[in-house]
N, C-alpha and C positions, 0 to 999 in steps of 0.2 A: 468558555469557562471550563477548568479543569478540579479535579478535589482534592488537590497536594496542595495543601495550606501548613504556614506554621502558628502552632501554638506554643508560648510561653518560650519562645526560643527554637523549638525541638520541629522536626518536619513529619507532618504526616501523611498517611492518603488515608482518603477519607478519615475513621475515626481510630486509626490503627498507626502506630509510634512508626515511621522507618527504621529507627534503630534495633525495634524489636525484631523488625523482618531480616536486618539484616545480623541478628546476633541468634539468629533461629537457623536461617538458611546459606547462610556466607554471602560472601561477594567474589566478584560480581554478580548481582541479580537485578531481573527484571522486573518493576513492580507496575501491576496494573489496575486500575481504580474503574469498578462492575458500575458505578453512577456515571461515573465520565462517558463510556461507553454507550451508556444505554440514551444519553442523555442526545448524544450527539447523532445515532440513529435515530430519535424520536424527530431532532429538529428537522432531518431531510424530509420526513415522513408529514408532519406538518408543513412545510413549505411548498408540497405539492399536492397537501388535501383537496379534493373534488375535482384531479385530473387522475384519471386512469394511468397508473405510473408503478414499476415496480422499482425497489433501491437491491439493486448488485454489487453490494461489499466486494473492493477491489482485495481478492487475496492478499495478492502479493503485499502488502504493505503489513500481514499481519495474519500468520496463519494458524497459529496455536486451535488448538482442538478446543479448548476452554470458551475462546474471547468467539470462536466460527461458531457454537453450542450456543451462546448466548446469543448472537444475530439469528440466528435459527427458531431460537424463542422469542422474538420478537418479531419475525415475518418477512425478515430480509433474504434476498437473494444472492449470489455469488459470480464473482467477475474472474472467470479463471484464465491463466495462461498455461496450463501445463496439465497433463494427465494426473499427475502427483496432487495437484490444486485440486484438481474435480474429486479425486478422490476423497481429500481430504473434506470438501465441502461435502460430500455424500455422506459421510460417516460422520458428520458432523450435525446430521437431518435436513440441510437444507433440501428441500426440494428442486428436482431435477428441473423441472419446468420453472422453476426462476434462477438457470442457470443461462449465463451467455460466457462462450469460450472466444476469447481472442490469443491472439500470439501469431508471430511469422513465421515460425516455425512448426507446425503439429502437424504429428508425426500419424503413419496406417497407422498403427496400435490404438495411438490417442483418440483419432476422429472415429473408430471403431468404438472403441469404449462410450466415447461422447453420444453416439447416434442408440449406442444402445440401452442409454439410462433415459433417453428421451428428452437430453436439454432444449430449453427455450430456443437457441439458437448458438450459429458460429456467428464472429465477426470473422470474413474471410478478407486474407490482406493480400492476397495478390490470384492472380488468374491458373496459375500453375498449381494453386492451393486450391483452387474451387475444381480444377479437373480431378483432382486426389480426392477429396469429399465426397463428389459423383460418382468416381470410380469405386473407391470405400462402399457406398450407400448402397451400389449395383449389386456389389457383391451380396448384400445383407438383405435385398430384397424388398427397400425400403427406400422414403423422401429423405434427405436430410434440410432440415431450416436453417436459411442463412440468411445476413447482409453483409454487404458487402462492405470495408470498412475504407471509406470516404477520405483523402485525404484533402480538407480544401485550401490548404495554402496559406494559412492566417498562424501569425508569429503570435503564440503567446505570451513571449513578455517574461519571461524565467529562463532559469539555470540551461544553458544548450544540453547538459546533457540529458536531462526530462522534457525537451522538447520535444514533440514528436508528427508536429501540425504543417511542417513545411516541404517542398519540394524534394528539400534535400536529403528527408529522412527516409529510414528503410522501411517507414510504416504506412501501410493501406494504397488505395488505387488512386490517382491523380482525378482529382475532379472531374477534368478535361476528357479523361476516357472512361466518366462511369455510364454515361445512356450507354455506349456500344457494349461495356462488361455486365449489363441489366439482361441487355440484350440476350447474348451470350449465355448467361446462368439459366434466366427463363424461356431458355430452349431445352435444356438439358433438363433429360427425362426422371433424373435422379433426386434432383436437387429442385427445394418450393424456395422461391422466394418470401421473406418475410419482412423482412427490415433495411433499414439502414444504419449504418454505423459513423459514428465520427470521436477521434479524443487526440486534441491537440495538445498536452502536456499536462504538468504536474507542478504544483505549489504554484498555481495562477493567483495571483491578490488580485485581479481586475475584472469585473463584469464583462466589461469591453469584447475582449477575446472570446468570451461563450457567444454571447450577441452575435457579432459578426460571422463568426464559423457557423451558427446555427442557420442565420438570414440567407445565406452561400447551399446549405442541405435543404430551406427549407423549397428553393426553387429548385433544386433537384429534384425534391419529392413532388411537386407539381407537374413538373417532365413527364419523369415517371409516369406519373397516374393516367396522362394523357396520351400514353400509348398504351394503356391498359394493364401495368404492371402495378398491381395491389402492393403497398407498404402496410402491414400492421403495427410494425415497430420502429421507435423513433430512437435509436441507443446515444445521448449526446456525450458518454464517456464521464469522467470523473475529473480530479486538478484542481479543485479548489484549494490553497492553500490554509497552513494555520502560521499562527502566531510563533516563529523564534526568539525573533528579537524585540525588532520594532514594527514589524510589517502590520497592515490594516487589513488582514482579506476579508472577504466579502461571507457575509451569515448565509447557510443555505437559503431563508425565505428574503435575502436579497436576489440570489440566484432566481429563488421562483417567481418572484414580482417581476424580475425583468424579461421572462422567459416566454412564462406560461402565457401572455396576451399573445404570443408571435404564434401558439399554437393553437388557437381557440381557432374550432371549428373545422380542426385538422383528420378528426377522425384517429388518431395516431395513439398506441398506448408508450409513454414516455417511460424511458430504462437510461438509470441514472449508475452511473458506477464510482462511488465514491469511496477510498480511502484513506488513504494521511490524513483527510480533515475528520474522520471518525478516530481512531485509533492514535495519530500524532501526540497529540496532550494529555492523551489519557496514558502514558507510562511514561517511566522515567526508568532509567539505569544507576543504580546505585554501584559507587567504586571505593576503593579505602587507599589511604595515603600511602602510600612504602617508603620512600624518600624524599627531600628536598635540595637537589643537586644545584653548586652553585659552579656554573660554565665560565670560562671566558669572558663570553659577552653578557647571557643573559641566564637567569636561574631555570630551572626544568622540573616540576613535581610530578614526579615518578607515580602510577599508578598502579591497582592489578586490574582496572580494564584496559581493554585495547581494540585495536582499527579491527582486528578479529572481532572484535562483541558489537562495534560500533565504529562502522566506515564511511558513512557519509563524509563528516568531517572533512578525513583521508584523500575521496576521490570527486569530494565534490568541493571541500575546503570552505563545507558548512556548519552556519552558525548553531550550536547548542548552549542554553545558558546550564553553567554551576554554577550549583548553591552547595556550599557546607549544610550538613544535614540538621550539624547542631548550631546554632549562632553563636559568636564569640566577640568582644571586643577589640584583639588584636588586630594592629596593623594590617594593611593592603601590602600584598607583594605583587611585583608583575613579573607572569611566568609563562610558560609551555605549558602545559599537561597532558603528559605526553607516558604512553603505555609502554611494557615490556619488549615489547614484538621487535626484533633488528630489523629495520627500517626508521629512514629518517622518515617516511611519511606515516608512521605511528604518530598522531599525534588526536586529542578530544578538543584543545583550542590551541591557538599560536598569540602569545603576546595578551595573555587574559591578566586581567587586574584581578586579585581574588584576597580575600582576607586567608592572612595568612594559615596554613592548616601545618598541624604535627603529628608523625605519623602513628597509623593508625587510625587516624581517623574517619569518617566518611564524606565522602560526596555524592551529588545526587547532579547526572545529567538529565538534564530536563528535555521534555518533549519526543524520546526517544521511541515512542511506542510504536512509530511506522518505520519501517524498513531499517529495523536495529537490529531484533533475534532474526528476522526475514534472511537476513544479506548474509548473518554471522557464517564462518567460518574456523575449520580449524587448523588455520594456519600458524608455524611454529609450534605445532602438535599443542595446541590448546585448548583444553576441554572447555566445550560451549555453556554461559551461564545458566542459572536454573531463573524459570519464572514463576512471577507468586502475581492472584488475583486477589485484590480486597476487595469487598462487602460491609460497608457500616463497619461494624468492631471483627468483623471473621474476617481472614486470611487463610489462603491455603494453595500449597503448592501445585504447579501448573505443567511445568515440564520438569523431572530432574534434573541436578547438575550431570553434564556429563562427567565419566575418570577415564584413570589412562586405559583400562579396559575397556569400553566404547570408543576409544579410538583408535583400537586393531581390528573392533569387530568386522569383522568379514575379509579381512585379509589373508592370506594362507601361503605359505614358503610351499613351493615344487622340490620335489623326490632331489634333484637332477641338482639344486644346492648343499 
């Protein structure tokens, strides 16, 4: 359930006009609804009441300082992949210690930084990474906590390129060789073992896939234990999907019905990393009409957002529903709607039925609140949109719009031109 409802025709979040947000703040902007949010951390947080569990908000899917401040006031922890991320979860109050950093990529600086705020733990994805960690930790004169991040083989069932659970991907250690890389880390003088890790993709609608890939770790962790390597943490990653279109995914306290029996008696504190299905439904992207170009073949509604504000669409040729913000009785057109940007792969839908819209007016892409301002860029020198949080009848802005002076900042011309 999300709180962008209309009333009497007109669209709102929660109890505040879109139109108002956007005749206040411009367009494009991001609007975010503080119920939806809160609403959809509470349900994780219920679906694993009276197991020792902590919830690690996946960054990436949503990193605004506002939306990070409020999982912070509410008890949640953070799922970072980048130095930038940890940072931003620190300043945002999360506490360190319900911090876990994955990524295949982290950097000295980063795993330096990391060890020195005291996070929960790294998911370490490959063997070359856990020698940098140790090396890093030597130097600092300290442990650093890891696990190691599990890859076991099982097809999620989604978009290949959120897949991340199979052989063929560049993520975590092959099942096949984790007793020997167990081995391995809990030799090394630097580095405590802690956990394990596993997350086999993103926008999963199926129980199935958690089940299975969990059943594949949980006899690993039996391994383990019986050559005396203590696991405290059990990290089964995030991927639950939400709702675009039509899809059915599964409610987090489906997730914990099917889960939590596999772990009773485990001793294990479970670390859940959940994104898009927190933050996904809770924003929307608001755009305004510019034109209705009629092509050749097919007509094209011109927008002022674009694959820069919102590229899933783009590179993944996913689905988002629009709504006209205000309702009208005019005919159904079928169109493109498709943004500024020169690119044919600008595009928010290809071949969308839409009541007809004129310009000026608004539209509201729905379900944008994961991996929308995340991915944005400023490509075609396009100032990034501004984002607004509602509260019942309060609103208030979240990030600025960027101008064309934020988009030179830190640039500078050499003597020598």
């Amino acid at each position: 359930m999300n709180h962008f409802h209309f009333i009497k025709g007109r669209l709102y979040a929660e109890e505040v006009a879109v139109t108002t947000i956007a005749e206040t703040f411009g367009t494009p902007v991001y609007i975010y609804s503080h119920a939806t949010l809160t609403r959809h951390i509470k349900a994780y947080e219920r679906a694993f009441t009276g197991f020792p569990h902590v919830i690690c908000f996946a960054v990436k899917a949503n990193s605004n300082a506002a939306i990070l401040k409020l999982f912070s006031s509410l008890g949640a922890g953070a799922d970072v992949v980048s130095g930038g991320e940890l940072f931003r979860a620190l300043k945002a109050g999360i506490k360190a210690d319900r911090i876990v950093y994955a990524g295949v990529g982290k950097t000295s600086e980063e795993i330096a930084l990391a060890i020195k705020h005291r996070i929960l733990m790294f998911n370490v994805e490959s063997m070359e990474e856990l020698q940098e960690i140790d090396r890093v930790a030597a130097g600092m004169k300290t442990k650093a906590p890891i696990a190691l991040r599990i890859n076991p083989d099982i097809d999620p069932q989604t978009h290949p390129y959120i897949s991340t659970g199979l052989k063929k991907h560049k993520f975590g250690i092959p099942i096949e060789k984790a007793i020997e890389c167990y081995r391995i880390a809990s030799a090394m003088k630097n580095i405590k073992v802690v956990g394990i890790h596993k997350h086999i993709g993103s926008q999963l609608t199926k129980i199935s896939p958690f089940v299975d890939s969990l059943k594949r770790i949980l006899a690993l962790l039996r391994e383990l234990r019986s050559l005396g390597i203590d696991i405290k943490y059990l990290d089964i990653g995030g991927g639950v999907g939400i709702t675009y279109n039509d899809e059915r995914p599964p409610h987090p306290s489906e997730l914990g019905k099917n889960i939590l029996p596999l772990l009773k008696n485990s001793g294990i504190t479970l670390v859940i990393e959940p994104g898009r299905s927190i933050v996904g439904n809770a924003g929307i992207l608001v755009t305004k009409a510019l034109y209705l170009k009629q092509g050749s073949d097919k007509k094209f509604l011109i927008v002022d957002a674009a694959m820069n504000d919102l590229i899933r669409p783009s590179i993944y040729g996913a689905y988002h529903r629009i709504e006209p913000v205000v309702k009208t009785k005019r005919g159904k057109i079928l169109s493109d709607i498709v943004g500024p940007i020169c690119e044919s792969g600008d595009f928010l839908a290809k071949d969308r039925e839409i009541t007809q819209v004129k310009q000026g007016e608004l539209l509201a892409i729905m379900s944008a609140g994961a991996y929308g301002f995340s991915m944005a860029s400023n490509y075609n020198s396009r100032p990034k949109p501004a984002e607004v949080m509602v509260k019942g009848k309060d609103f208030a802005l979240i990030r600025k719009r960027e101008t064309y002076l934020d988009l030179i900042r830190g640039e500078s011309i050499p003597d020598f031109l």
